[in-house]
N, C-alpha and C positions, 0 to 999 in steps of 0.2 A: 504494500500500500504506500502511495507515494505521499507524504506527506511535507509541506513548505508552510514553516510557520515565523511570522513576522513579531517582529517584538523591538520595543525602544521607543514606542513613541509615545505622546503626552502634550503637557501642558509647555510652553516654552513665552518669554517675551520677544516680542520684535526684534532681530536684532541679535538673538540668539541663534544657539546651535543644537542640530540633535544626530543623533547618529542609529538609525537602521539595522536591524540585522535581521538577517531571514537564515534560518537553520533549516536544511533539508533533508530528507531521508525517502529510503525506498528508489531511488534513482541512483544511476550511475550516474554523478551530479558534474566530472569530467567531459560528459560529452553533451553539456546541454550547454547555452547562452540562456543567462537568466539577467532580468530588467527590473526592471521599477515601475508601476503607473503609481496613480492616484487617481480619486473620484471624490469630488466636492459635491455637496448636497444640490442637486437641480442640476447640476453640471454632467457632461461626457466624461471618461474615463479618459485621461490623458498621459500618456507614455511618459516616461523622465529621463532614463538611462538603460545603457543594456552591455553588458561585458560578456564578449564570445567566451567559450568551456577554458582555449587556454588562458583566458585573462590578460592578453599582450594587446587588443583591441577591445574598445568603448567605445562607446556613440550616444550623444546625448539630445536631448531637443533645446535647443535655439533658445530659447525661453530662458533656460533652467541651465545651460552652461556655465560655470565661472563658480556659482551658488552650490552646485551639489557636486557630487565625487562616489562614484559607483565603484567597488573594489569587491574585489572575492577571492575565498583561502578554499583551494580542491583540499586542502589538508582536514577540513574543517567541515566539507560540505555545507560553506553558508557564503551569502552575499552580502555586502554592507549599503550601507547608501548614506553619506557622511551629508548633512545639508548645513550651510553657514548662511550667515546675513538672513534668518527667516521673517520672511512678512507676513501679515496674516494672510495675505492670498494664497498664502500656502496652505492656510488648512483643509484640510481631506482625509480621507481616508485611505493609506497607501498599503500597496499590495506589490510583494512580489510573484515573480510569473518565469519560469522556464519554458526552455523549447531546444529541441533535441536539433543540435548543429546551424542552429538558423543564422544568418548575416546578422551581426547588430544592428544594423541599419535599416534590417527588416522586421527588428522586433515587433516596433509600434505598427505595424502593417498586420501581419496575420494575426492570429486568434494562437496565442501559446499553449502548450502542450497544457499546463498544470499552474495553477493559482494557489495561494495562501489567502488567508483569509481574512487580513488586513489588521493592522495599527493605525489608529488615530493620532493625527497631526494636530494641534491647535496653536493657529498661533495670536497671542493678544496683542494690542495692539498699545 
């Protein structure tokens, strides 16, 4: 049973940091590219970051470059997703999401293999 569970998130002020992690199991977690979305209340699910199985390439959205920092340990089978300078437009609810050898660049495009079941982001203002 494949299981991806997100943890680290919360209450933060503007202007703060929080740091992501998605602990995975049940996958050989080596051969997947695993991302970031988010989903804000009335809002679309919007992609963040995606680092390919070996970790030597990431791709982020436009947006959200500069701000966040997507990292991952195959040691560990988990993903990070470091965010700084948080606004509140950041709050949502974030999820990570695998997919078995995908392009990063194609994460935010297809529909990934397997989701977690998200952390809450709040950011005050």
């Amino acid at each position: 049973q494949v299981q991806l569970v997100e943890s680290g998130g919360g209450l933060v002020q503007a202007g703060g940091s929080l740091r992501l992690s998605c602990a995975t199991s049940g996958l050989t977690f080596s051969r997947y590219t695993m991302g970031w979305f988010r989903q804000a209340p009335g809002k679309e699910r919007e992609f963040i970051a995606a680092v390919v199985w070996g970790g030597g390439t990431t791709y982020y959205a436009d947006s959200l470059k500069g701000r966040f920092t997507i990292s991952r340990d195959n040691t560990k089978n988990a993903v990070y997703l470091q965010m700084n300078s948080l606004k509140p437009e950041d709050t949502a609810m974030y999820y990570c999401a695998g997919a078995r050898y995908r392009a990063a660049q194609r994460m935010g495009i297809g529909e990934p293999d397997y989701w977690g079941q998200g952390t809450q982001v709040t950011v005050s203002s």
